[in-house]
N, C-alpha and C positions, 0 to 999 in steps of 0.2 A: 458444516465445517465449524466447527469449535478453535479459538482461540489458543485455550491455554494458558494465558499469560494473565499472573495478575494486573489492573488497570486495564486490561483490553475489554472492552465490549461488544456486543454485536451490532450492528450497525442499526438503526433508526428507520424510521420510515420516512422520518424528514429525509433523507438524503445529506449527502455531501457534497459540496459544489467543490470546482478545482476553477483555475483562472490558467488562461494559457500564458506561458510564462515565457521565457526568449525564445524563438522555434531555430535560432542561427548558432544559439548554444550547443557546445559541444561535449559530450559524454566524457569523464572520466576511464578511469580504465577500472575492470573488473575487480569489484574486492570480493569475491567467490567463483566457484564452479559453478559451470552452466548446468544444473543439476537436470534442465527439461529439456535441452539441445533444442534450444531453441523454438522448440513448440510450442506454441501458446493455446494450443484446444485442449479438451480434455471428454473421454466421451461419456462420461456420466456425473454427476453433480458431487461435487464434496471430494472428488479425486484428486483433484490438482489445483494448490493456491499460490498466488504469486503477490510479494510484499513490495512495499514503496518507505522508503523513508526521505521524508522534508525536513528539510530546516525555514523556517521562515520566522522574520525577525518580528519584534512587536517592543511596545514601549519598556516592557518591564525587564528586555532578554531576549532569546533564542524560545523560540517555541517548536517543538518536534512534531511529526505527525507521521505515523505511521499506517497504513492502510492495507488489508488486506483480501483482497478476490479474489473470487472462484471462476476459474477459467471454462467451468462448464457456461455456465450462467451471463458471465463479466459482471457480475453484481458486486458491490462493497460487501463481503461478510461480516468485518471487522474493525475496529480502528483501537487506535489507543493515542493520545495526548499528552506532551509531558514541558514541562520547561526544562532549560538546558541552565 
């Protein structure tokens, strides 16, 4: 699964770590269509990826983080970083 997008790259071998953040936090409401009805598998690799966008603050501003996996696999393929 390829990106696309300039700034995005493919993910690293380092990994990405995530920290679990409120778990009593409650979801906003959808700003799209559920385009995968809710499925989250996919039966061959590179078929079906599913995004994340963060915001997370830092001293300088708003730092973005966008992340993208392949639901064959659940691996990071992708990310991209940006300040806000």
């Amino acid at each position: 699964m390829t990106t696309g997008s300039p700034g995005c790259a493919p993910r690293s071998e380092s990994g990405l770590s995530a920290k679990k953040g409120d778990l009593n936090r409650k979801a906003g409401p959808p700003v799209h269509d559920d385009l995968v009805n809710r499925q989250f598998t996919a039966a061959a690799r590179n078929a079906v990826g599913l995004t994340d966008i963060t915001e997370h603050p830092a001293a300088e501003g708003k730092l973005y983080l966008c992340a993208i996996e392949d639901l064959h696999s659940g691996r990071i393929v992708g990310h991209c970083m940006d300040a806000g």
